[in-house]
N, C-alpha and C positions, 0 to 999 in steps of 0.2 A: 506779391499781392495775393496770388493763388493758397500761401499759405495762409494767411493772416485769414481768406474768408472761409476758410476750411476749417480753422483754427474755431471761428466763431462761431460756426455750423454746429461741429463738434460740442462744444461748453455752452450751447444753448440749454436753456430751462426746459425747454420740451424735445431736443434732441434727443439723438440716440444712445447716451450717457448715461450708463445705468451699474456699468458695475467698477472696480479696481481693473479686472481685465482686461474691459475694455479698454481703461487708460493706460495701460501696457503698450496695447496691441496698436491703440493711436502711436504712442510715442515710438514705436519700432517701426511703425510704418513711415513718419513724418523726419525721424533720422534715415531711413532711407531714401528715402526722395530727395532729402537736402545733398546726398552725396552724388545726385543721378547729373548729369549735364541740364543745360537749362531747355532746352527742347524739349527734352526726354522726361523730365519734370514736371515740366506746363502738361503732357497729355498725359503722365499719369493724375496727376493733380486735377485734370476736368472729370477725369473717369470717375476719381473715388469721392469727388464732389458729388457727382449725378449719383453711384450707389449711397452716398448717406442721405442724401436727398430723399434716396426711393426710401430710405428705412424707414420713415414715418410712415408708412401704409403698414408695415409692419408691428408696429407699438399700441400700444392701449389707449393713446392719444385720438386714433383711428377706428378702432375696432370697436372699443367698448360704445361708444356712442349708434353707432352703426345698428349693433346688437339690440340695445337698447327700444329702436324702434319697435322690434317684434314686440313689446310692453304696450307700446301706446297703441297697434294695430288691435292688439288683444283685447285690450280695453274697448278699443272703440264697436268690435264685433260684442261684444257685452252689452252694448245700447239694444241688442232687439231679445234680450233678457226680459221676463219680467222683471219689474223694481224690486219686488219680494227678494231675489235670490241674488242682488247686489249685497255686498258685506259691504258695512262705516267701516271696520277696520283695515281691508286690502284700499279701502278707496281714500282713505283719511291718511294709509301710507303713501300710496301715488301720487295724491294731490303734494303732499308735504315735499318728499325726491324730488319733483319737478316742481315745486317753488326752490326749493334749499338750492338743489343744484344749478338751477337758472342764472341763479344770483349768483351762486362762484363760478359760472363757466363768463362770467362778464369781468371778473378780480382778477382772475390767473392771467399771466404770460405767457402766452401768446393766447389772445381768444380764440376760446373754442365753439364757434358755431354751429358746429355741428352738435356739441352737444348740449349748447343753449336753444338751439330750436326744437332736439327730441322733447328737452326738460317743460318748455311750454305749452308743447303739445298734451304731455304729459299730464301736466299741472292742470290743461284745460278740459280733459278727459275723463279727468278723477273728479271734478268740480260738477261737469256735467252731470256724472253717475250716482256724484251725491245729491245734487238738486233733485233727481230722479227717484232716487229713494226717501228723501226726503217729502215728498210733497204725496 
């Protein structure tokens, strides 16, 4: 059973699955394990469960979204700007990223909340800036 959920960790869509190599490096690992005794097995098999586990903190999946805030925090310290020195066009692109991307981080497998909450914020920040310069 240890294999199969390991198996399906692995070939997930947002897994750690990125290059030929990596598919190497699974399948040398996964014929090694099959050869080990069934004890010996099971606690390697929980181990490299928990490290592929960790590897999404590792991936873009993680990060990029993360990163991303520093945009909407920026944005939001722009609110004690005069309106004069807001751009329509940095604000018309922010506004647009966090609608666009709102909407595919709710499509993709497995949702990404994290970066459908940045995107909103986003979205709601740019909208502010332009109401702002607008008026």
């Amino acid at each position: 059973m240890a294999t199969s959920k390991l198996q399906a960790l692995w070939n997930h869509p947002a897994g750690p699955k990125t290059t030929v190599m990596d598919d190497a490096f699974m399948f040398i690992i996964m014929s090694c394990l099959q050869r080990l005794g069934s004890e010996i097995r099971r606690y390697w098999m929980e181990k490299l469960e928990l490290w592929l586990t960790s590897l999404f903190y590792t991936v873009v999946h993680f990060w990029a979204p993360t990163f991303k805030w520093g945009i909407s925090i920026a944005n939001l310290a722009d609110s004690v700007k005069p309106p004069e020195k807001v751009s329509y066009p940095q604000q018309i692109a922010v506004t647009a990223t966090g609608v666009i991307w709102s909407r595919y981080s709710t499509v993709i497998t497995p949702k990404n909340w994290n970066l459908f909450s940045v995107n909103v914020v986003m979205a709601g920040t740019g909208i502010y800036q332009l109401t702002r310069k607008i008026r």
